[in-house]
Each structure stands twice: as structure tokens, then as C-alpha cells.
N, C-alpha and C positions, 0 to 999 in steps of 0.2 A: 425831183425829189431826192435820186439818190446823192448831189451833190449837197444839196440841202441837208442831209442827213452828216456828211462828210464834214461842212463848215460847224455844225453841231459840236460834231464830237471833239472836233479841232478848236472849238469853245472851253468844250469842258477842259480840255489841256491847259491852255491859255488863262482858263478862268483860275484852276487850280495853282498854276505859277505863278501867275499876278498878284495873290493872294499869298506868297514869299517873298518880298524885296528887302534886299541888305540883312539884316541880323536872322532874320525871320527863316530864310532858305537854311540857314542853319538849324533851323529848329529838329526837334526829332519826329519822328514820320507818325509817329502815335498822337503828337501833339498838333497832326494836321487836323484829327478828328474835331477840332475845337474853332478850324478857321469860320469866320464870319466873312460869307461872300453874298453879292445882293443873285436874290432866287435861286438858291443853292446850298441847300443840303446834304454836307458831309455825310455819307451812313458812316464809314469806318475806314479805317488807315492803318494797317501793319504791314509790320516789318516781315518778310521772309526771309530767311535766311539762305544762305548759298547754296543750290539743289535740292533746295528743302520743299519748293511748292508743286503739287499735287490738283490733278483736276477734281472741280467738286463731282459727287457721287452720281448727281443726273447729268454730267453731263455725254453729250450724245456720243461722244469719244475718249472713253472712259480709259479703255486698254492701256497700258504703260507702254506697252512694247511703242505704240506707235507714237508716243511722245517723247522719246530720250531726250531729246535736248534739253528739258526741264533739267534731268541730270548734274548738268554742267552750267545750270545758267547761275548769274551772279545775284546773288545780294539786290533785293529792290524794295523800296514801299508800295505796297499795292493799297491803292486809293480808291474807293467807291461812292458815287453821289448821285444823285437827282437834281438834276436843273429842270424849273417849272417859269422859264419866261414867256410864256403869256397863259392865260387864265384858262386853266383845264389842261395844260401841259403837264407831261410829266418828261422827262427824257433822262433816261438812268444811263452812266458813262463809267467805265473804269480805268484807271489810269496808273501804269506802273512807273513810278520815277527810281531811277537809280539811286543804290543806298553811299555810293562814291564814284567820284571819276566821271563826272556827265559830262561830255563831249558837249552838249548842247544842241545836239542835232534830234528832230522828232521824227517819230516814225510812226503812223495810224496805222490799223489789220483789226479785221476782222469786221461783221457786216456783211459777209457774204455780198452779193449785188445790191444790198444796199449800201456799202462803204463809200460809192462815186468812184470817181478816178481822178 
């Protein structure tokens, strides 16, 4: 299960860049909200700005202190969706792409023990 869960999320990655080739990856991170992908619903797409993002309010580690590196981090789209491949599925995924300079390399976290390895 927990690898199953991993190849998932590594979907929703996947599904979301496949859904940018050539002019498209160009496009603007607002204008992901709009991508047409098969069993996958874009909720939203923005742009944060550089040290600009912030935990939402419930979440379980809310304290600042203990997240500095937000601080310092760069520039990204943060992309949220629901992929529902097969019938009564739901499976919600969030996916930070860089707002420039992507190396290309991916990197999954979070999941707790359910991430796989």
C-alpha cells in the first residue's frame, strides 16, 4: 500500500508535467488551473512568491519558529488536484513546481509512512 500510495503521487507529478509540453511549460502557473488532463481535476494553481508562503491555519505545525526555511525558499507554483482513476476514487495531490531554473530533478516528502520508500 504504502508504495502504491508513492507511485500515486508520483502520478500526479507526472500527470501534471505531461500536461506542459513545448510552448505550454511556458505558460503561467495560474493558467495551470485550466489544464485538461484525463481523471483529474485541477482545484488551483498559484504563484507564491519568494518567502512568501505560509502554513495553512489548521495545520498541525503551525508555529513559525519551527519552519524557517519557508523564509528563504524561492519562487514556486503551488498546484493542487484530485485524480479519481477508478470509480469512487478520489486521491488529492499537491505539487510545487519551480517558478524558474528547474534542474529537472523531482523530489516526493511527505506521507508520513505512508509515502513508501
Amino acid at each position: 500500500m504504502n508504495r502504491r500510495r508513492s507511485r500515486l503521487f508520483a502520478s500526479a507529478f507526472g500527470i501534471v508535467m505531461a500536461g506542459l509540453p513545448g510552448a505550454a511549460a511556458a505558460a503561467t502557473c495560474d493558467g495551470l488551473s485550466t489544464l485538461q488532463l484525463p481523471n483529474t481535476t485541477i482545484t488551483s494553481a498559484e504563484t507564491i512568491a519568494a518567502g512568501a508562503f505560509t502554513l495553512p491555519a489548521d495545520s498541525p505545525r503551525s508555529d513559525a519558529s519551527f519552519f524557517t526555511a519557508f523564509e528563504t525558499l524561492a519562487a514556486f507554483c503551488r498546484v493542487k488536484g484530485v485524480i479519481a482513476p477508478a470509480r469512487g476514487s478520489h486521491i488529492e495531490f499537491e505539487v510545487w513546481l519551480p517558478g524558474s531554473g528547474w534542474n529537472g530533478k523531482y523530489v516526493g516528502a511527505g506521507n508520513g509512512g505512508y509515502g513508501g520508500s
